[in-house]
FILUMKE-205739 format. One record per residue (C-alpha): residue in three letters; x, y, z. Coordinates in nm, 3 decimals. Each point is the difference from the previous one (the first is absolute). Example, Ala and Ser with C-alpha at 12.3 -4.5 7.8 and 13.67 -1.06 7.14 Angstrom:
2
rest: ALA | u: 1.230 | v: -0.450 | w: 0.780 .
rest: SER | u: 0.137 | v: 0.344 | w: -0.066 .
END
This chain:
319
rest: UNK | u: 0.301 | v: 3.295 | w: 1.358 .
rest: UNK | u: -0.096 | v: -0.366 | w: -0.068 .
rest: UNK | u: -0.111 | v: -0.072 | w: -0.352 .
rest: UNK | u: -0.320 | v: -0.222 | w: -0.047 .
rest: UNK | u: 0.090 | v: -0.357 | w: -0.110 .
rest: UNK | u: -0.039 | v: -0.077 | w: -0.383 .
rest: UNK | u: -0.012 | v: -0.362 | w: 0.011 .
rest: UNK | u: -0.133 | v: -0.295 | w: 0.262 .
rest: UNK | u: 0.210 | v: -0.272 | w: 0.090 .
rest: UNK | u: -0.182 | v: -0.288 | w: 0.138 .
rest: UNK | u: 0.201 | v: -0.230 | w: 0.157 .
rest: UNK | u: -0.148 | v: -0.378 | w: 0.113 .
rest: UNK | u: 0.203 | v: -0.147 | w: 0.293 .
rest: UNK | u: -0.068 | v: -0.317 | w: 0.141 .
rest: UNK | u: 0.259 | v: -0.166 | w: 0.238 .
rest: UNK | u: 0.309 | v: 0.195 | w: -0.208 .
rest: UNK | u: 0.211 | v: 0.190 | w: 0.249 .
rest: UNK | u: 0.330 | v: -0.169 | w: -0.100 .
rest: UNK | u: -0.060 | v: 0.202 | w: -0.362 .
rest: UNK | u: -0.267 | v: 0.307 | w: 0.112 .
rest: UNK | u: 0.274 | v: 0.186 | w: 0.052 .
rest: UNK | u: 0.224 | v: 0.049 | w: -0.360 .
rest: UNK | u: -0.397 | v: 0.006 | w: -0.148 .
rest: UNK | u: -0.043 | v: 0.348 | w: 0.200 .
rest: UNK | u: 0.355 | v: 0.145 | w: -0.025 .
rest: UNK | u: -0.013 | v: -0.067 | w: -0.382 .
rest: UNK | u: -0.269 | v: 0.236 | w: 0.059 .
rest: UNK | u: 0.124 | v: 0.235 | w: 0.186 .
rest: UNK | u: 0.300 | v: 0.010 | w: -0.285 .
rest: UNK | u: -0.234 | v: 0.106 | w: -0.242 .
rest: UNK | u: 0.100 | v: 0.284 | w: -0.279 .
rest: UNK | u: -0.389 | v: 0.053 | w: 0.051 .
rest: UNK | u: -0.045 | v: 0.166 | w: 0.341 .
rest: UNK | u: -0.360 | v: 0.068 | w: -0.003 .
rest: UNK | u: -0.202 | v: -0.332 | w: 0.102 .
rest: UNK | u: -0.168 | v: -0.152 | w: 0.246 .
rest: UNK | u: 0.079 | v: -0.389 | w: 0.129 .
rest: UNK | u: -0.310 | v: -0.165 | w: 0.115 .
rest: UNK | u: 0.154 | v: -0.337 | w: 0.158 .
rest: UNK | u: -0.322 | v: -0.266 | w: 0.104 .
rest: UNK | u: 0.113 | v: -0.217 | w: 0.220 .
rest: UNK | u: -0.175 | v: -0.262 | w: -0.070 .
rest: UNK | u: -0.033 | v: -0.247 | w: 0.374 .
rest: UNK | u: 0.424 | v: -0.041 | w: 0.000 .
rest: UNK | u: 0.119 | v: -0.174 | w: 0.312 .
rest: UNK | u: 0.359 | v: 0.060 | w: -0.026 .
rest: UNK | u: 0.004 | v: 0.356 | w: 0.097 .
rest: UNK | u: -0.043 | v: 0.141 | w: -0.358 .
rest: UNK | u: -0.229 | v: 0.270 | w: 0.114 .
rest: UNK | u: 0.211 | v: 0.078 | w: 0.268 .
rest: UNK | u: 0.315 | v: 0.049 | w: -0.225 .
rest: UNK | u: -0.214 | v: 0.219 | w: -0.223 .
rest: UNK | u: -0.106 | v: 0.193 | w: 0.270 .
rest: UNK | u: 0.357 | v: 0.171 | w: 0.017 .
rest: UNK | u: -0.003 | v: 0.093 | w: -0.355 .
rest: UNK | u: -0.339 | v: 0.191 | w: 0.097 .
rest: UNK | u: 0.110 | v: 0.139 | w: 0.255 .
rest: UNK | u: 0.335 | v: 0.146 | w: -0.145 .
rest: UNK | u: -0.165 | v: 0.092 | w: -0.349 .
rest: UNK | u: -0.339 | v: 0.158 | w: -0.038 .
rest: UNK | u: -0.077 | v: -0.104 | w: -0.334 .
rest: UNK | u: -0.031 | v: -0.361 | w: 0.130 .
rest: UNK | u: -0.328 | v: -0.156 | w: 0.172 .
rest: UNK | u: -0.076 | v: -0.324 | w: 0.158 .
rest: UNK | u: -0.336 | v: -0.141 | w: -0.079 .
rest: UNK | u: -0.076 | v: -0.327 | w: 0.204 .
rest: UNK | u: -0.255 | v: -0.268 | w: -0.110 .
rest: UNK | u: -0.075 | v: -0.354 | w: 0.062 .
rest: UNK | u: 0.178 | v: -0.265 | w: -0.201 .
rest: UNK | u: -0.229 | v: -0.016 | w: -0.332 .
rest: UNK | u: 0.284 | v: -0.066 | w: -0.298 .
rest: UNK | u: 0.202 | v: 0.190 | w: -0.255 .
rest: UNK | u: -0.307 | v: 0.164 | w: -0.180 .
rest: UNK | u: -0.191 | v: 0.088 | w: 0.324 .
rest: UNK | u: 0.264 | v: 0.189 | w: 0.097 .
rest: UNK | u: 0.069 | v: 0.202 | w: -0.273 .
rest: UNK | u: -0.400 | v: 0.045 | w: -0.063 .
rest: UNK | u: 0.060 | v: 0.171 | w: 0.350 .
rest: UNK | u: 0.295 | v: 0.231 | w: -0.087 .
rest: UNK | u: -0.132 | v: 0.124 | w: -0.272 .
rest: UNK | u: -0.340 | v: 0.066 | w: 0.152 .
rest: UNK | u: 0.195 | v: 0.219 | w: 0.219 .
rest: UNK | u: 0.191 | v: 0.210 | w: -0.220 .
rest: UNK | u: -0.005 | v: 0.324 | w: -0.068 .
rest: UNK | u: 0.169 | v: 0.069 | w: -0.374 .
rest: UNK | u: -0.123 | v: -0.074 | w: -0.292 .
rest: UNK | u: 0.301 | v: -0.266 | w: -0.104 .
rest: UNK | u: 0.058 | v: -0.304 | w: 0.181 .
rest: UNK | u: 0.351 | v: -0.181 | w: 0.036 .
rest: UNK | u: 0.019 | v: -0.379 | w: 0.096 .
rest: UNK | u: 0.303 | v: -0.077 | w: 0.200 .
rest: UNK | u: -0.011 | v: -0.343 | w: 0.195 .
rest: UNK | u: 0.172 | v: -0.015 | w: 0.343 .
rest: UNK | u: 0.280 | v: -0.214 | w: -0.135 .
rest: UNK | u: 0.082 | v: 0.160 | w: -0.307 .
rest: UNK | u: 0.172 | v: 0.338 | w: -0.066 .
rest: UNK | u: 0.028 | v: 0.278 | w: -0.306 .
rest: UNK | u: 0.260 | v: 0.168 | w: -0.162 .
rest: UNK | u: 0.061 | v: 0.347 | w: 0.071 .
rest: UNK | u: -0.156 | v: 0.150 | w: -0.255 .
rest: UNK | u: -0.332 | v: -0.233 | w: 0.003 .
rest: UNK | u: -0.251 | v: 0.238 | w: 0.080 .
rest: UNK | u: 0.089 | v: 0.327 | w: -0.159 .
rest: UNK | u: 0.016 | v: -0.176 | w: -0.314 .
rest: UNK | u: -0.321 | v: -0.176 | w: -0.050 .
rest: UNK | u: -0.173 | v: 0.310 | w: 0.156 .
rest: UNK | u: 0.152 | v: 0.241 | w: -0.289 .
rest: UNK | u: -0.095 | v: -0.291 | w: -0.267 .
rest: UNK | u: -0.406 | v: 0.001 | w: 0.163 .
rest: UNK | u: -0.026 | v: 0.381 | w: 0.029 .
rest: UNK | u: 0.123 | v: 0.051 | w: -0.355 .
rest: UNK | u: -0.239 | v: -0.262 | w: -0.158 .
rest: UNK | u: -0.337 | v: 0.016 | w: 0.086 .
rest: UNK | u: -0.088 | v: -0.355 | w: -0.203 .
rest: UNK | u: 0.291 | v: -0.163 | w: 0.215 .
rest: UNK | u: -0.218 | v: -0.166 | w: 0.313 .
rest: UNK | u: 0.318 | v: -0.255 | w: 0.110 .
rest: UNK | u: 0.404 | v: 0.045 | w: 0.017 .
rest: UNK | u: 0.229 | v: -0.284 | w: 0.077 .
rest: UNK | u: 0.385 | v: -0.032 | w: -0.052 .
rest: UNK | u: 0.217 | v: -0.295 | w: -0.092 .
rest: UNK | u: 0.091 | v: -0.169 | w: 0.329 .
rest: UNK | u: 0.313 | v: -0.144 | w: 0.186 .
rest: UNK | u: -0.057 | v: -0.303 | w: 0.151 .
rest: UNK | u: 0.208 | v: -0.040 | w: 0.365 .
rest: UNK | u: 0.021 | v: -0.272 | w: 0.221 .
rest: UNK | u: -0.112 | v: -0.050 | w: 0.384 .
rest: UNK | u: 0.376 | v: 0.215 | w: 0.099 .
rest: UNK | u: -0.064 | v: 0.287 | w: -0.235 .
rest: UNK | u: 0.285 | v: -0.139 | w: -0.238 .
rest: UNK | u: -0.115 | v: -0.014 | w: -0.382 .
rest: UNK | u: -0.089 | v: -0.272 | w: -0.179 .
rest: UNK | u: 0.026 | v: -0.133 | w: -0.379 .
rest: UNK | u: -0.324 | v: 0.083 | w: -0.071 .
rest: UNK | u: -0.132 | v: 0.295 | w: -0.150 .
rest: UNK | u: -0.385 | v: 0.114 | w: -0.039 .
rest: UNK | u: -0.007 | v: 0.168 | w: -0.311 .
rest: UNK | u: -0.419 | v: 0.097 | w: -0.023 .
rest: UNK | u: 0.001 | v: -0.034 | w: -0.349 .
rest: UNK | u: -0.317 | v: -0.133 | w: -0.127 .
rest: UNK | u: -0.091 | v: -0.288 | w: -0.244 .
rest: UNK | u: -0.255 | v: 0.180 | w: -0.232 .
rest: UNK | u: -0.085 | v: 0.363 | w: -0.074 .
rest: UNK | u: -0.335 | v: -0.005 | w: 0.201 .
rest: UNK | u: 0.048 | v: -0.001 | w: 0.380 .
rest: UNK | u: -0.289 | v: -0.249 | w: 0.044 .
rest: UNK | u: 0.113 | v: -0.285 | w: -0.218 .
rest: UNK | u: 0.346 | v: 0.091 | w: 0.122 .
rest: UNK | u: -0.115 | v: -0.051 | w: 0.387 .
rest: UNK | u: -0.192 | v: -0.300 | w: -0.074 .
rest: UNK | u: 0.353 | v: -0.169 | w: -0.060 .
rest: UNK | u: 0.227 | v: 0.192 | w: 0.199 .
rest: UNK | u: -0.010 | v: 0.230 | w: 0.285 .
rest: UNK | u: 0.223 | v: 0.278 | w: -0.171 .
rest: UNK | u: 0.000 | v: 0.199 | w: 0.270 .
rest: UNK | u: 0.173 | v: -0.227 | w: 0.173 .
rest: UNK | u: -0.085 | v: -0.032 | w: 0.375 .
rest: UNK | u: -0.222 | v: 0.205 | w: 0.270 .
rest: UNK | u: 0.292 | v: 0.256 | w: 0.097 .
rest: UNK | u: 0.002 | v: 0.172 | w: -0.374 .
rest: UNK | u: -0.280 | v: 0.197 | w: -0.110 .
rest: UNK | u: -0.075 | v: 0.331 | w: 0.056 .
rest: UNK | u: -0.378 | v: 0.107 | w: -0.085 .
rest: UNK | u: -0.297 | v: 0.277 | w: -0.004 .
rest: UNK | u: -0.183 | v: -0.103 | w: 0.304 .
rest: UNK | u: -0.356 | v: 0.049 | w: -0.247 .
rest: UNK | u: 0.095 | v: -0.323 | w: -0.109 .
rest: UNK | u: -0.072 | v: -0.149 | w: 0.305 .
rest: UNK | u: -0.381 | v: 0.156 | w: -0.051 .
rest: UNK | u: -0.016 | v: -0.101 | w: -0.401 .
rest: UNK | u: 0.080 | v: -0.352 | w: 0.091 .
rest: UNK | u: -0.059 | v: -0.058 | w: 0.363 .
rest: UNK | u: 0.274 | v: -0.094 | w: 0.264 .
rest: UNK | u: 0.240 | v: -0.324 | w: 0.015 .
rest: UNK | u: -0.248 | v: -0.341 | w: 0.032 .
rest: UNK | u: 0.062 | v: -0.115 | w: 0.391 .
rest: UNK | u: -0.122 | v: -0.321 | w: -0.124 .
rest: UNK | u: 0.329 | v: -0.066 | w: -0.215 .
rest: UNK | u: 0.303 | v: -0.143 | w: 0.245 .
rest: UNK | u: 0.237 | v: 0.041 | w: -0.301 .
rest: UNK | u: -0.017 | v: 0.197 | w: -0.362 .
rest: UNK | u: -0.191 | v: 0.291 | w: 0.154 .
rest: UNK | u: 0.266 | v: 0.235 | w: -0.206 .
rest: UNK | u: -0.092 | v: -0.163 | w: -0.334 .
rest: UNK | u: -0.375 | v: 0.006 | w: 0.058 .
rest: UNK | u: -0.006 | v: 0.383 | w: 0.054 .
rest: UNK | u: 0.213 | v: 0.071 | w: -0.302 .
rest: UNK | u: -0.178 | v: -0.206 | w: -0.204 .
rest: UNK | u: -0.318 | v: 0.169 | w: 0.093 .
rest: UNK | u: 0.200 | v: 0.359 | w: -0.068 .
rest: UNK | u: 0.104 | v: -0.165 | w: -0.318 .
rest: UNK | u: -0.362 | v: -0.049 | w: -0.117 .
rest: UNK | u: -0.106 | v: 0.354 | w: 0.014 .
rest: UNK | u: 0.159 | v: 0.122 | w: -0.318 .
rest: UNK | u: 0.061 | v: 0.345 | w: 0.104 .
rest: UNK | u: 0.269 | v: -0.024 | w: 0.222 .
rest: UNK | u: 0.355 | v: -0.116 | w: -0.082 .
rest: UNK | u: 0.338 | v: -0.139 | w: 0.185 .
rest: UNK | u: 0.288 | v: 0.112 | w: 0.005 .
rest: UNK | u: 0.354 | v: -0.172 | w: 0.026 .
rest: UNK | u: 0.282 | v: 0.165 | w: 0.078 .
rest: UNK | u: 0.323 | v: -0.241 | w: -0.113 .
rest: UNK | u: 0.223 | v: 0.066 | w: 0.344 .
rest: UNK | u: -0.027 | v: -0.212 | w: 0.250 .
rest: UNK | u: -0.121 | v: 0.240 | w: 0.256 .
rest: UNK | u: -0.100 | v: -0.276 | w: 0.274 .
rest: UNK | u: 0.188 | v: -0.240 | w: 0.193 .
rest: UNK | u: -0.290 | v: -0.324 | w: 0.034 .
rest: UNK | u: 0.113 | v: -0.280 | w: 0.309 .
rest: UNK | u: -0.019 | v: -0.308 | w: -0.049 .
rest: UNK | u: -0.030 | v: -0.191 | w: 0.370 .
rest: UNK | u: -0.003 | v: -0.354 | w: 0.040 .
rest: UNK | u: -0.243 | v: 0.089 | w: 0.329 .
rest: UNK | u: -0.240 | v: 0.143 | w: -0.208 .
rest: UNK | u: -0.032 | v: -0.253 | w: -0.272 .
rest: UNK | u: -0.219 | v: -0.278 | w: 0.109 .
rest: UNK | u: -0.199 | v: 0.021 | w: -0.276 .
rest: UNK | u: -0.254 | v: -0.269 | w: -0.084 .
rest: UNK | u: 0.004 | v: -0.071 | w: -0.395 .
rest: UNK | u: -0.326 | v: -0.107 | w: 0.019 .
rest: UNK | u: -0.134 | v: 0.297 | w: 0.174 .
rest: UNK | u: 0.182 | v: 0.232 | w: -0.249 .
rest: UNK | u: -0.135 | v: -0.174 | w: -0.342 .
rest: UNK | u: -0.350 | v: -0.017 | w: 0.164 .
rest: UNK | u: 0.057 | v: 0.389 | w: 0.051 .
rest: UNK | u: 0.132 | v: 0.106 | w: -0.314 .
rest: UNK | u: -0.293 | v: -0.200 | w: -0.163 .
rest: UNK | u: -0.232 | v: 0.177 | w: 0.191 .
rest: UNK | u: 0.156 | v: 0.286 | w: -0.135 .
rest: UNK | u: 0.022 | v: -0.095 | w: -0.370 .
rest: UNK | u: -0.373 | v: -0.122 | w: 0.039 .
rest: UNK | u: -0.078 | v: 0.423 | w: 0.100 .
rest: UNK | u: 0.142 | v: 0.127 | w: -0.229 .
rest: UNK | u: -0.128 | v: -0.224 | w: -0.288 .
rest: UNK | u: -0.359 | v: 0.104 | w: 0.127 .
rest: UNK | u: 0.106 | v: 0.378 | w: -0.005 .
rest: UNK | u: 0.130 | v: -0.075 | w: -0.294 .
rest: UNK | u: -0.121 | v: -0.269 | w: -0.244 .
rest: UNK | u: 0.070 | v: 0.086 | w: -0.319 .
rest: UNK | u: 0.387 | v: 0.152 | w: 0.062 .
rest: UNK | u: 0.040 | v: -0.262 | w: 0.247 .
rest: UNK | u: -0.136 | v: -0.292 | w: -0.140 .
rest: UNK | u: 0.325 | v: -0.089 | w: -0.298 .
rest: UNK | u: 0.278 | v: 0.030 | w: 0.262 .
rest: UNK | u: -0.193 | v: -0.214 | w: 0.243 .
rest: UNK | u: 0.249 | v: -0.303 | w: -0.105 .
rest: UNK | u: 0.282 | v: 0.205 | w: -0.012 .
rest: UNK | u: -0.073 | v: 0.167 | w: 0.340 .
rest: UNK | u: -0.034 | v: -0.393 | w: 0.129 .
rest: UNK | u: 0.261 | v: -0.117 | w: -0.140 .
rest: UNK | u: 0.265 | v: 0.303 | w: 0.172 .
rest: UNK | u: -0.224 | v: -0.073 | w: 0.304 .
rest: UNK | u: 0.149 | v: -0.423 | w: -0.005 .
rest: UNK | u: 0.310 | v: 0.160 | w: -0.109 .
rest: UNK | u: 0.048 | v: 0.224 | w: 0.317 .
rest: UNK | u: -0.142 | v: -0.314 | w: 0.214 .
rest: UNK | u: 0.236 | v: -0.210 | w: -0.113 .
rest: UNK | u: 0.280 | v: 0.293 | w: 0.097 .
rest: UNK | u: -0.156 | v: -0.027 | w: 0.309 .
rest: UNK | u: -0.012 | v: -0.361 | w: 0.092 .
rest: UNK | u: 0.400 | v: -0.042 | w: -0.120 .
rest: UNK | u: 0.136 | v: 0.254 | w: 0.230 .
rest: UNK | u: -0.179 | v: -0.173 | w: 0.278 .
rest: UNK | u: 0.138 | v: -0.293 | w: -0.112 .
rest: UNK | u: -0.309 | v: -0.242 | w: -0.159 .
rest: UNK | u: 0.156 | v: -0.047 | w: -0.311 .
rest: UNK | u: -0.312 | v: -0.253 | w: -0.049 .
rest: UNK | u: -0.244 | v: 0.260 | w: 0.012 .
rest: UNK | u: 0.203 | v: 0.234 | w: -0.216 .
rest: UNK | u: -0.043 | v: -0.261 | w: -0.235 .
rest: UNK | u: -0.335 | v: -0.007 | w: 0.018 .
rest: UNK | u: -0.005 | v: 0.370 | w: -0.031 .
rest: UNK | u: 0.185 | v: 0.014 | w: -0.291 .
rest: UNK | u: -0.179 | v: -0.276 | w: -0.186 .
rest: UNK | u: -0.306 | v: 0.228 | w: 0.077 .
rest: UNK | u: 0.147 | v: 0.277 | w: -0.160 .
rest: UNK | u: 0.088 | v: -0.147 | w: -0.341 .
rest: UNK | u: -0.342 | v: -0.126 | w: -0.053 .
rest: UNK | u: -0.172 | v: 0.352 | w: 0.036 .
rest: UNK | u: 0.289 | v: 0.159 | w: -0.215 .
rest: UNK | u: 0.293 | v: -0.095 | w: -0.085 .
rest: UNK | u: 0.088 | v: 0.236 | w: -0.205 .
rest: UNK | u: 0.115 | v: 0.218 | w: 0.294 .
rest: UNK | u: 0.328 | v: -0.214 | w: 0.049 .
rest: UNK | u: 0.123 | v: 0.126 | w: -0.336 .
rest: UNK | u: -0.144 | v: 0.361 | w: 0.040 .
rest: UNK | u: 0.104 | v: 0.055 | w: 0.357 .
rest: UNK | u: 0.395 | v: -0.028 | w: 0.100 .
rest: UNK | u: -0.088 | v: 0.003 | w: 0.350 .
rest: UNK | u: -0.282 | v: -0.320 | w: -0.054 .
rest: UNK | u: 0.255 | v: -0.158 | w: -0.174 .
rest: UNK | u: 0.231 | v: 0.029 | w: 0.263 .
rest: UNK | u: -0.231 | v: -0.158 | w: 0.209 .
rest: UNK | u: -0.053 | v: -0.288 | w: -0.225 .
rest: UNK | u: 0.336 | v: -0.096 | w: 0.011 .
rest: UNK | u: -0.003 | v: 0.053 | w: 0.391 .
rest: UNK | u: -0.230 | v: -0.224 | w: 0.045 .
rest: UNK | u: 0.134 | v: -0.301 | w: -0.262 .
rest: UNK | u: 0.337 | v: 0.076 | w: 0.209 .
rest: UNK | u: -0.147 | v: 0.027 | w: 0.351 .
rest: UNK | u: 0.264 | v: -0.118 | w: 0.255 .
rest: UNK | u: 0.259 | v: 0.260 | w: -0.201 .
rest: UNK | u: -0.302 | v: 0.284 | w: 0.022 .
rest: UNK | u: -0.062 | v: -0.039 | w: 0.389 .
rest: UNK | u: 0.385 | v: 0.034 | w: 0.068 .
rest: UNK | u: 0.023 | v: 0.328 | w: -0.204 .
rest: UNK | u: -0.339 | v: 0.157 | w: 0.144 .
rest: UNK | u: 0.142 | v: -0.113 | w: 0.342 .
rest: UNK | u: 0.311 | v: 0.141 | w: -0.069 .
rest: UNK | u: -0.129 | v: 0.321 | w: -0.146 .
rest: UNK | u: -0.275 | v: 0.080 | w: 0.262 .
rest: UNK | u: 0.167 | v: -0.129 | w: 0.307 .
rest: UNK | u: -0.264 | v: -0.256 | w: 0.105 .
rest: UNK | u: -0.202 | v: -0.319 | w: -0.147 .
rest: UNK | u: -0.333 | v: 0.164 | w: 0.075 .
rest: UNK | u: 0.077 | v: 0.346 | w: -0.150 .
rest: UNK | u: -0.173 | v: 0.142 | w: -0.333 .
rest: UNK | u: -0.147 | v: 0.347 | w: -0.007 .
rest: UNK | u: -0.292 | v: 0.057 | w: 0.197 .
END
């Protein structure tokens, strides 16, 4: 007799089948038997849909959904539109969870009804599968979720979370209109509605790729985006918002100038950094991990050859 599924997995795939593949059998290794995979292709050229195809084929509880190209957010938006449970899982096409992932989180959301989000600790890999140095630990920065997301994405990247799909109606769907920090925006809009809390659970229950191929990020772009972003949630927010708004700015330069060294601009990291102090400064003595950064940057051409070294690539830094 086959059980109904418990929880959705939505799976965006664009132009991934070198990777589609450990995403869906890290699935299929699941202590958590009972879900469905709802994989959106999302316009791949390089026979992505085709490779997923097989899994379908083979495993009932996956499905291929196929839409034109339209971003990260568009498809997911899509997925989730199409799923059937009443608790999503995001799982990008190039990432891949531990073992225990699912039935975790699930038992952590069906125990605690004020719990509306779930996220682990993650291991960072690189473009092979090997592991890397770094490790995503999800704490946050402050004890409420909105002034922590304002500064840092604590949940870490778009492969983590597991959440009640009535967010999706309390707070709408992920903006289209964002080309990067799509994540952050819907937590932070989560994060405003007081009633609902996340969850972290410390192991590092998912295995996050970092691929040179996929990293040509625009700085620019991204600090227009996450401005956009703080901007939102200011006017959702004013008066919890508006203290950290120089704090949230100055992890914003921070992460910028993270950005710009590991693609090598050591000018504009400068920059970044210079930015940073003058909204707060104060996060360089609170913050091991801005302070690290600091120093980076003063020490640039020593920084590049250890991210290089530790990431496998000059363009590489989490997605």
């Amino acid at each position: 007799m086959e059980h109904l599924p418990q929880v959705s997995v939505v799976v965006p795939a664009y132009n991934v089948r070198g990777y589609i593949a450990d995403a869906l059998v890290s699935l299929q290794q699941q202590s958590l038997g009972e879900f469905e995979a709802l994989i959106v292709d999302d316009g791949s050229t390089d026979g992505t849909r085709e490779l997923v195809e097989q899994f379908c084929q083979r495993d009932s509880r996956f499905h291929l959904l196929s839409k034109p190209n339209g971003g990260l957010s568009s498809a997911r938006n899509y997925g989730i539109r199409h799923a059937q449970t009443d608790y999503i899982a995001l799982l990008d096409g190039d990432d891949r969870y531990a073992a225990d992932k699912l039935a975790t989180h699930l038992a952590v959301l069906q125990t605690n009804p004020t719990v509306g989000v779930v996220y682990s600790a993650s291991q960072t890999i690189r473009e092979d599968g090997r592991p890397t140095p770094m490790h995503l630990s999800g704490k946050p920065i402050h004890p409420d979720p909105l002034l922590a997301l304002l500064c840092k994405n604590f949940v870490g990247h778009g492969s983590n979370a597991v959440f009640r799909r009535c967010l999706c109606a309390e707070v709408g769907e992920f903006d289209e209109s964002l080309r990067s920090n799509e994540d952050v925006d819907f937590w932070l809009r989560v994060a405003a509605l007081s009633h609902w809390r996340f969850y972290r659970e410390p192991r590092a229950l998912c295995y996050y790729r970092v691929r040179p191929s996929g990293l040509s990020f625009n700085v620019e772009q991204m600090q227009c985006n996450r401005e956009r972003v703080i901007a939102a949630a200011y006017e959702r927010s004013p008066h919890r918002v508006g203290p950290m708004l120089p704090t949230a700015h100055a992890y914003l330069y921070r992460y910028l100038a993270r950005l710009s060294l590991t693609a090598g601009d050591a000018a504009k990291a400068q920059n970044y950094i210079h930015a940073a102090l003058a909204a707060d400064r104060s996060i360089f003595w609170r913050d091991p991990r801005s302070l690290t950064t600091l120093a980076a940057v003063r020490l640039s051409s020593l920084a590049g050859f250890w991210l290089r070294r530790s990431l496998g690539s000059a363009q590489s830094t989490p997605k």
